[in-house]
N, C-alpha and C positions, 0 to 999 in steps of 0.2 A: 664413302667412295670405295669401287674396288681395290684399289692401291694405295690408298695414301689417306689422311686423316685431316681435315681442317680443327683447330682450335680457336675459340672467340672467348679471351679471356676479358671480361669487362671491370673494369676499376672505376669505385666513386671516389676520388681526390678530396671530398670533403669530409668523409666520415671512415675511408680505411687506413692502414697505417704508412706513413712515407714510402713510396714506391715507386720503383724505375721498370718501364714495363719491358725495354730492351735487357736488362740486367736480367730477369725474371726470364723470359723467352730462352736466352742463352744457358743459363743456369737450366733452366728445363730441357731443352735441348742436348744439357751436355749429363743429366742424371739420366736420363732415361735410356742413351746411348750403348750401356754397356750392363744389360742386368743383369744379376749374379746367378737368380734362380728363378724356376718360373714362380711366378706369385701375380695374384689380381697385381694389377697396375695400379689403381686405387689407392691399393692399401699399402703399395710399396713406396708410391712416392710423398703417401702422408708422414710412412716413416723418415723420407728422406726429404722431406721439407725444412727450407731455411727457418730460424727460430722470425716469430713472429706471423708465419703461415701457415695458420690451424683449423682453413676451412678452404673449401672451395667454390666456386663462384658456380652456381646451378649450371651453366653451360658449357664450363668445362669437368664438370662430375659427369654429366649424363654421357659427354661425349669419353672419357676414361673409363666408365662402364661399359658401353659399348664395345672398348676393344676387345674387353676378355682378359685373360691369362697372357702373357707374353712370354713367347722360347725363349729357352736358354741361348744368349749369346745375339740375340735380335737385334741390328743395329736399324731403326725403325726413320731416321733423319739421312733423307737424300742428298746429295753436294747440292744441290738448288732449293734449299728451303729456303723461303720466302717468310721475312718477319716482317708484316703493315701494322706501324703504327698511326692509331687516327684519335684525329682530337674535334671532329669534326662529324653531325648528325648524318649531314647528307652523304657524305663516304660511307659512316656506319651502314648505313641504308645497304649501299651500295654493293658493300663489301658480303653483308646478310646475304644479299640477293645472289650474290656470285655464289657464297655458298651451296644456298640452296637449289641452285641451278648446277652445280657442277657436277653430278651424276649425269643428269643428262646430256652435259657436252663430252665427257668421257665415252658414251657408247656412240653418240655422231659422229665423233672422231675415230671411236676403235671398228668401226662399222664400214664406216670411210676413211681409213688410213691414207689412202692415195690422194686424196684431195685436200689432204692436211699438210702433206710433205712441203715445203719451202724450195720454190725452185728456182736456184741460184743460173745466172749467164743464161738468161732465157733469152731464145732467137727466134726472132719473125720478120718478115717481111714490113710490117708496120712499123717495127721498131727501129731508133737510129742506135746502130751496131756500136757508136763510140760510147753509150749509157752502160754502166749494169743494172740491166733491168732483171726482175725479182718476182716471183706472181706466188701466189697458193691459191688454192679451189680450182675448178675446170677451166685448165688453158683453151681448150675448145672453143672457148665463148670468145676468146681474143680474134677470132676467124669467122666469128660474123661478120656481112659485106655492111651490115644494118648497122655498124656503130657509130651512133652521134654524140656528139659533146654538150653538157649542162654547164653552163653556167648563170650564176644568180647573185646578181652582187652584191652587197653589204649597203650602198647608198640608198637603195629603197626600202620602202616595206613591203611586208610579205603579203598585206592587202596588194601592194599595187602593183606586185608580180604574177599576181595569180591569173592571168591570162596566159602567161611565159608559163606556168608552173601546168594547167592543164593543158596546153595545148604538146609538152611534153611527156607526161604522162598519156596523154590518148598517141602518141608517136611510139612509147613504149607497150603499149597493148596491141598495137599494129603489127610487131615484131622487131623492133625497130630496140637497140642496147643503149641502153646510154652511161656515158664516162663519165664519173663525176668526181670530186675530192668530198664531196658531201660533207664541207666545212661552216657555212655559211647560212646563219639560221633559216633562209628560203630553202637553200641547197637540204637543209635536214628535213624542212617540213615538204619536200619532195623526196624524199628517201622512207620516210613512213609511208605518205602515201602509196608510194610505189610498191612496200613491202606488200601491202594489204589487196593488191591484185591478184590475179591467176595467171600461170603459165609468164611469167616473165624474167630476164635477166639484166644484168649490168654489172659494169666495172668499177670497183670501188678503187681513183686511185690514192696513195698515201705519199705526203711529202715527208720521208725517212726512209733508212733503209728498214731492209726485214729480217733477221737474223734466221741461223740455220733453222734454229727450231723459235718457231712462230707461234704465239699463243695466241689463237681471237678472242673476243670477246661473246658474251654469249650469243647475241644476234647475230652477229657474225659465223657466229660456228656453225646455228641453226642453219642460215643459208648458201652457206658454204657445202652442206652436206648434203642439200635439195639440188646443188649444182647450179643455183640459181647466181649467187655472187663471186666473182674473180678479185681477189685484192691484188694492184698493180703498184709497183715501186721501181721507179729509172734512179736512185739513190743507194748509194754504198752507208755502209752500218760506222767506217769512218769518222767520217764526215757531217755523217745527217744520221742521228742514234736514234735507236727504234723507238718509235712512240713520241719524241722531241717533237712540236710543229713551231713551225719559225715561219717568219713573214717571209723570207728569202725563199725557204724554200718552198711553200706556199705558190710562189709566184713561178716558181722554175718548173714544179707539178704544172700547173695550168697551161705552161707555154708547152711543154713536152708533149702533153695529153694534147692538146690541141691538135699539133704534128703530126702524132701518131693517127689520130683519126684523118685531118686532109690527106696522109699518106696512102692508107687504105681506100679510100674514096678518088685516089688519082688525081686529086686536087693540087 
């Protein structure tokens, strides 16, 4: 990354020695905080390794090579480091992938600074003024006259939605935004779909709030910075915390969204 460094320190439970990987993260976190001189990184924290820690796990060597030498007096851990622990293949997966995708949402982002900013007491005519509502990506798009509502519910299959599912997707090629919570295994396999056309947009809304500073996810960033997706929130950070989805509020998304577009339409 240009600013910052991920580590993926992997442990086998069955053949390394007793280990706590949050005890380890913090201890790491709090040695490398305040080095004395400059020296490889490497070879200083080998020095300064708790007894029993006499090698490195390939993925965190290459990645300590990489940094180099470290200034004198570098405090290299931001107030927001982030320590995930997973015990879990498909997180791992996950988490891999975020890695290796996060150079790229750094220049989407730093390229498109203005469509990343979180913007708080957003007012529109669509919107009912007693909500705080919340957007990132191109508020522009909230001012199409074309915005219509998805919804796709859970009681069927996504065979026996797929008349509902193209006859909205050719509404979205038409010009035509559609709102969705894109929660709902139909609601996703119309969200793919839809990624995978030209020239289109729509409103992702989310049931939570959005806090000032907003992190998307990788898809999310990619299309945020095409201008193609608006993520929409009528929810305070309170009340309803970011990333949280709950049935309640699920339901209060759907009834709001809904509003919002008869609103626009003069319904």
């Amino acid at each position: 990354m240009p600013d910052h460094v991920h580590l993926l320190l992997m442990i086998n439970s069955e053949t390394e020695f007793p280990f706590n990987p949050l005890i380890f993260a913090r201890w790491f976190q709090k040695v490398t905080a305040h080095p004395q001189e400059d020296v490889d990184i490497k070879t200083w924290m080998a020095n300064a390794a708790p007894r029993g820690w006499d090698r490195f796990d390939s993925d965190l060597e290459v990645a300590l090579l990489e940094q180099g030498p470290m200034p004198r007096g570098k405090i290299p851990w931001a107030k927001e480091l982030w320590v995930n622990v997973s015990f879990d293949a498909r997180q791992l997966s996950a988490i891999r992938r975020y890695i290796r995708m996060n150079p790229v949402r750094y220049f989407w982002k730093h390229d498109h600074s203005d469509l990343f900013k979180c913007c708080p007491r957003l007012k529109h005519p669509a919107l009912n003024p007693a909500l705080p509502w919340s957007a990132i990506g191109d508020i522009t798009i909230l001012a199409s006259p074309f915005l219509f509502l998805v919804r796709l519910t859970r009681k069927k299959t996504i065979q026996a939605l797929e008349p509902e599912i193209e006859a909205y997707l050719e509404r979205a090629q038409q010009g035509g935004v559609p709102v969705c919570g894109f929660i709902s295994p139909a609601e996703r396999v119309f969200e793919a779909r839809l990624k995978a056309l030209p020239n289109v947009r729509w409103i992702k809304a989310v049931p939570y709030g959005l806090p000032e500073r907003y992190d998307p996810s990788v898809e999310d960033s990619r299309w945020i910075s095409a201008r193609q997706q608006l993520i929409l929130s009528s929810f305070d950070t309170t009340q309803y915390p970011p990333f949280k989805i709950t049935r309640v509020g699920c339901l209060l998304m759907n009834e709001r969204i809904e509003q919002m577009v008869a609103t626009l339409r003069g319904e």
